[in-house]
C-alpha positions in Angstrom: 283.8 124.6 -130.4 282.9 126.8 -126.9 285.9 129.0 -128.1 283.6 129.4 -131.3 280.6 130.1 -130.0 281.4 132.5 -127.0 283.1 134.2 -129.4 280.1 134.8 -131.4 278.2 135.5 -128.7 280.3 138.0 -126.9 280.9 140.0 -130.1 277.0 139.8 -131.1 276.1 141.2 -127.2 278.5 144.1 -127.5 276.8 145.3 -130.5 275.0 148.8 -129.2 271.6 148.0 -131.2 270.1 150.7 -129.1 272.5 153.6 -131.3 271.1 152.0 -134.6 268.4 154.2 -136.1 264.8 152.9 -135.8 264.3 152.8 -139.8 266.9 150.3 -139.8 265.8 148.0 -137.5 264.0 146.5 -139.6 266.3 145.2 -141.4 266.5 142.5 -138.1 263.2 141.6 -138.0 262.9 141.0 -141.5 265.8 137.9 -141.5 265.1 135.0 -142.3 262.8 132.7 -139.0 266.3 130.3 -139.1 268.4 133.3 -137.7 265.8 135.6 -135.7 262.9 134.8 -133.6 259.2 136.2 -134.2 259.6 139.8 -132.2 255.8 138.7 -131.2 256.9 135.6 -129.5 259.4 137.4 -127.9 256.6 139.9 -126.3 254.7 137.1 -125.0 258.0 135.4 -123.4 259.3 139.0 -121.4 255.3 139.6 -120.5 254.6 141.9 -123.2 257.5 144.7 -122.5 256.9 146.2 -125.6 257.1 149.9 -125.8 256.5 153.3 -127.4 259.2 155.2 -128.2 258.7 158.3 -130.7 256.1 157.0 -131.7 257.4 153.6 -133.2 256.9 150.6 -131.2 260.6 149.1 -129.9 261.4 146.3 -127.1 263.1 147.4 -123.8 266.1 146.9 -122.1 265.2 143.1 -121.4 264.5 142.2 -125.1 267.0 143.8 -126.3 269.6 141.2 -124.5 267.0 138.4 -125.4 267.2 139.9 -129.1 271.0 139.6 -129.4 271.4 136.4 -127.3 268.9 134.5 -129.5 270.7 136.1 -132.7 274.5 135.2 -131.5 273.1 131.5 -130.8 271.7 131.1 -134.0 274.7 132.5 -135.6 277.3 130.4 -133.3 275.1 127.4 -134.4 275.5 128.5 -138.1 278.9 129.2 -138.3 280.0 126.2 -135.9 278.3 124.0 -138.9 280.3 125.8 -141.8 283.4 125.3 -139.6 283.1 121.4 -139.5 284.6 119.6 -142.7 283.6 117.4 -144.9 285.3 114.0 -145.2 287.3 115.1 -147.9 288.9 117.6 -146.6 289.7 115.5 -143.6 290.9 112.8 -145.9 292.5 115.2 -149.0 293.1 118.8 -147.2 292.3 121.8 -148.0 291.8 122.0 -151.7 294.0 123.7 -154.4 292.9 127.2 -155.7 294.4 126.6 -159.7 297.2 129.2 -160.6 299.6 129.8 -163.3 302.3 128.5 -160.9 300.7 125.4 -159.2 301.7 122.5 -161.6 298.5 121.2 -163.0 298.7 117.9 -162.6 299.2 118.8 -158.6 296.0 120.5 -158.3 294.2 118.1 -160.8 294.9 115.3 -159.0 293.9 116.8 -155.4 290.5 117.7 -157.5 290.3 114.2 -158.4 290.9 112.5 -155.0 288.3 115.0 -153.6 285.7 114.4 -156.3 285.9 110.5 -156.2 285.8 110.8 -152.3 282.7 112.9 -152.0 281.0 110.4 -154.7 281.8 107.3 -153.0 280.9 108.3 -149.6 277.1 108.4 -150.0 277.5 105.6 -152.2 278.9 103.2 -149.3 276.0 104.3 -146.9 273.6 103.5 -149.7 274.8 100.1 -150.0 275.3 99.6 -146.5 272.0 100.5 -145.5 270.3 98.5 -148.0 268.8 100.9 -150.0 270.7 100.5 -153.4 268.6 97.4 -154.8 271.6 95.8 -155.2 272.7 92.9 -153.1 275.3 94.3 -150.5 277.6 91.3 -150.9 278.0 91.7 -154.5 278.9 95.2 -154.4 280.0 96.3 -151.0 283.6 94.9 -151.2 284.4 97.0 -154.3 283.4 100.2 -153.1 285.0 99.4 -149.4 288.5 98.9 -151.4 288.3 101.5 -153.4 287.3 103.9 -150.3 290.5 102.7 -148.2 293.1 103.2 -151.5 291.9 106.4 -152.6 291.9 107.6 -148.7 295.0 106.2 -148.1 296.1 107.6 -151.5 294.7 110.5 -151.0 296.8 110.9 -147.3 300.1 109.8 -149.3 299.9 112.3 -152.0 299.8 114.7 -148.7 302.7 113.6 -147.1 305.1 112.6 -150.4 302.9 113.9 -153.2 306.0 113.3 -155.7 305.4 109.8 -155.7 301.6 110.2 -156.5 302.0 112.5 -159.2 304.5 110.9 -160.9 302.0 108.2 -161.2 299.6 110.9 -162.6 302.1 112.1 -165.1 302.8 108.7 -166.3 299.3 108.0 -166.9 299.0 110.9 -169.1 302.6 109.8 -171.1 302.7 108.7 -174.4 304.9 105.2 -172.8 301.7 104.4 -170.1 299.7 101.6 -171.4 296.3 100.4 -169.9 296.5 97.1 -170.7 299.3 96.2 -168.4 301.2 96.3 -165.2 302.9 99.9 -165.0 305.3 100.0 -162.5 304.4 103.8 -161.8 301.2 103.0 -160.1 300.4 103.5 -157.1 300.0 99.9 -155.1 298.9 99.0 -151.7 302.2 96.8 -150.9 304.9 98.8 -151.3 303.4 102.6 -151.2 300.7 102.3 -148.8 302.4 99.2 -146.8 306.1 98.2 -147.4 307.0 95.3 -149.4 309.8 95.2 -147.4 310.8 92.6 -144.2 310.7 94.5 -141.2 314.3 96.0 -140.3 316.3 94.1 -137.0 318.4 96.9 -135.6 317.1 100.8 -135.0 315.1 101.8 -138.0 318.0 104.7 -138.4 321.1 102.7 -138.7 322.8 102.4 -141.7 322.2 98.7 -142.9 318.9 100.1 -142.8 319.2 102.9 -144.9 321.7 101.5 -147.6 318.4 101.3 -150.2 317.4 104.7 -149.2 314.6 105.9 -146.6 311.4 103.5 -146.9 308.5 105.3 -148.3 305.6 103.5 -147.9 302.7 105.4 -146.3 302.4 102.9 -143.3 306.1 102.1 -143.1 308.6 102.4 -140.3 310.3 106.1 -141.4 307.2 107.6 -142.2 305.4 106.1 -139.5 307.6 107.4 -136.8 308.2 111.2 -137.7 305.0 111.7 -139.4 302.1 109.6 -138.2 302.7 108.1 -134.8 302.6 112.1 -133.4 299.2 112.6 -134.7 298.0 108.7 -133.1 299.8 109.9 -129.9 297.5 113.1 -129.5 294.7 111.4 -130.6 295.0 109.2 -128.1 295.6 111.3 -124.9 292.4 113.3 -126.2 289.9 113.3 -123.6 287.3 112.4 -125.3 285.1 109.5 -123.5 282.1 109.6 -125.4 284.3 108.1 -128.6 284.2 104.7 -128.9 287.0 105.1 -131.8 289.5 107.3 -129.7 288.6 104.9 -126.8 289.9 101.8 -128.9 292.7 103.5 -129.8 294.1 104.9 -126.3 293.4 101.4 -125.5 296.4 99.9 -127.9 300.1 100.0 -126.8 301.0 100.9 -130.2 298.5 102.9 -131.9 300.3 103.0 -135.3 301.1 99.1 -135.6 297.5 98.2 -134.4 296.3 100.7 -137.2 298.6 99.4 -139.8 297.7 95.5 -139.1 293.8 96.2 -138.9 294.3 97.7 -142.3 296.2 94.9 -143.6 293.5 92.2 -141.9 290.4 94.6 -143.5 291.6 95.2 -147.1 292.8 91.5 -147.3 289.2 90.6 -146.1 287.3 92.8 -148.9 289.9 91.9 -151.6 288.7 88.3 -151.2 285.1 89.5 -151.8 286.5 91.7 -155.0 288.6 88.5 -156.3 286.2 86.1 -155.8 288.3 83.9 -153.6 285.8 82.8 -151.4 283.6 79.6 -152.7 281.2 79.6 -150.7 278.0 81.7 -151.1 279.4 85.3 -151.0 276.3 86.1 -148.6 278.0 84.2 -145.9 281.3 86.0 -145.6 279.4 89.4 -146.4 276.0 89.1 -145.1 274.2 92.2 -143.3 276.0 92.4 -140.3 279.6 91.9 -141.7 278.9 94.9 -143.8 278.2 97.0 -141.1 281.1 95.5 -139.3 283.4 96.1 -142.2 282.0 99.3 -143.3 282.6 100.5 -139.4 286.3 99.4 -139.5 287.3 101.1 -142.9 285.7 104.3 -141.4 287.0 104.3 -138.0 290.6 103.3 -139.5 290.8 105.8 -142.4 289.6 108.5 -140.1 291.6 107.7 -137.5 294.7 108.5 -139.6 293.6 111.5 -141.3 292.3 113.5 -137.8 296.3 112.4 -136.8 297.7 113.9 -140.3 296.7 117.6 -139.6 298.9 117.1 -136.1 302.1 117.0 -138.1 303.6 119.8 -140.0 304.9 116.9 -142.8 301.6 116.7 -144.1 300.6 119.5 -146.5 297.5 121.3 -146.3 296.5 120.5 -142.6 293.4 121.8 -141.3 293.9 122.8 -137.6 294.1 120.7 -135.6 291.0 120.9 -133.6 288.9 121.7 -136.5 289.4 117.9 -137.8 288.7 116.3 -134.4 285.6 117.9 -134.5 285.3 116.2 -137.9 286.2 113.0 -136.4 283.6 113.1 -133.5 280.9 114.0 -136.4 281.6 111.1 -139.0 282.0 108.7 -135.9 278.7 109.8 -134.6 277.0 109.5 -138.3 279.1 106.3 -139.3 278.0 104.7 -135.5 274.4 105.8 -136.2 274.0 103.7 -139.4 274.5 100.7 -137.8 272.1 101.1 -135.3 
């Protein structure tokens, strides 16, 4: 971000506004009062420096470098705000500009990941913070699912996006039927975490590749080339003032502690979808569990996709940086609901 904004600045400073012609200066202090100052405010700061020149009143020397130094931090403020995603595109990627040669069903089904994310995002803090008129406990475990499997959909179709759109495909067959099981879907045991025992033996050996490379988001292949990078970086970021990358430098494996919160979270919320608890569902999802719950799925989800851009596996990465600015913003919104 200091890259960004000296940047902006030095190139704004550097600017010789003293060769542009007087008629166009105006063109300045007619900008809108987000991007410039009032050029009468300015007087009063410098002590009233203004001056005559040819007749036309114009600032000195001094205002001139107050002028630009006020415009390049407006600017830098302005651009650094455009230059920090949105949670879909830290979840999804950049998005797909439609071509002729782009299968459709690709770029259909990144616009439909996106969409669904943006939608349920304000949804969850409406329901978290109480505002929906709807009991939290009756609804926030079906949004709080649905958030983690479309992320965690959404971060497969970037890193084996065969396997999701042949799911997509299939849905739009004449064979798919709605009405039951189709093994083409996309399920939280076996893509998202392996249905599989974990291997004994190196995870490369050939006993445990006689059935082929295990594919599961969160499984051991994927896991190690493609994820636990990313976890690694995010943890040696020095970041103090995160509370999220804190708890994860803090794990001596990042990528199993992940993968078993996620487990423990969307076991927790499936009870709440299913039913399964008989007692009174305001007990196991009362205002504070919520928060608590709605902090984990956040924190966990994020946590994977500011690792995802690290690794050249994943398609459509923003840099690197870029999404741990992200990171730092949603943590710092997310953490401010529940105060």
């Amino acid at each position: 971000m200091a890259s960004l904004i000296d940047g902006a600045i030095l190139g704004l400073i550097q600017l010789n506004f003293l060769s542009v012609p007087t008629r166009n200066r105006n063109l300045f202090s007619q900008a809108p009062s987000d991007v410039l100052f009032d050029d009468s405010n300015s007087c009063r700061e410098n002590k009233g420096t203004r001056v005559k020149r040819n007749g036309r009143s114009s600032f000195n020397d001094v205002n001139h470098k107050t002028f630009h130094v006020r415009i390049a931090q407006k600017l830098a403020l302005r651009q650094t705000k455009k230059a920090i995603p949105s949670i879909e595109d830290l979840i999804c990627g950049l998005p797909i500009k439609g071509t002729p040669y782009v299968d459709n069903d690709y770029s259909g089904l990144v616009d439909r990941l996106r969409a669904d994310l943006a939608e349920l995002h304000p949804q969850i803090q409406i329901v978290a913070g109480k505002k929906s008129g709807l009991p939290a406990s009756a609804v926030f475990p079906f949004l709080a699912r649905k958030f983690l499997e479309l992320a965690l959909t959404a971060l497969l179709a970037r890193l084996d996006p065969l396997r999701v759109i042949a799911a997509r495909k299939n849905q739009k067959d004449i064979s798919f039927e709605l009405g039951r099981q189709n093994s083409s879907s996309v399920s939280w045991t076996g893509d998202i975490l392996p249905n599989r025992k974990t291997p004994t033996g190196t995870i490369w050996c050939a006993n445990n590749l006689d059935k082929g490379v295990e594919r599961s988001f969160l499984g051991w292949h994927f896991g190690e080339v493609a994820i636990e990078p990313g976890l690694s970086w995010l943890a040696d970021a020095e970041i103090t003032q995160s509370e999220w990358l804190r708890k994860l430098s803090a794990q001596e494996n990042p990528f199993h502690w992940i993968k078993g919160q996620l487990a423990r979270v969307y076991s927790s919320l499936s009870k709440g979808v299913h039913a399964e608890y008989l007692l009174d569902d305001s007990t196991a999802f009362d205002q504070a569990s919520v928060q608590q719950y709605m902090q984990d799925c956040y924190m966990l989800v994020l946590l994977l996709a500011t690792a995802s851009h690290v690794s050249p596996l994943f398609s459509r990465s923003l840099p690197a940086k870029t999404a741990l600015l992200a990171l730092q913003k949603f943590e710092n919104q997310i953490t401010a609901e529940k105060k």
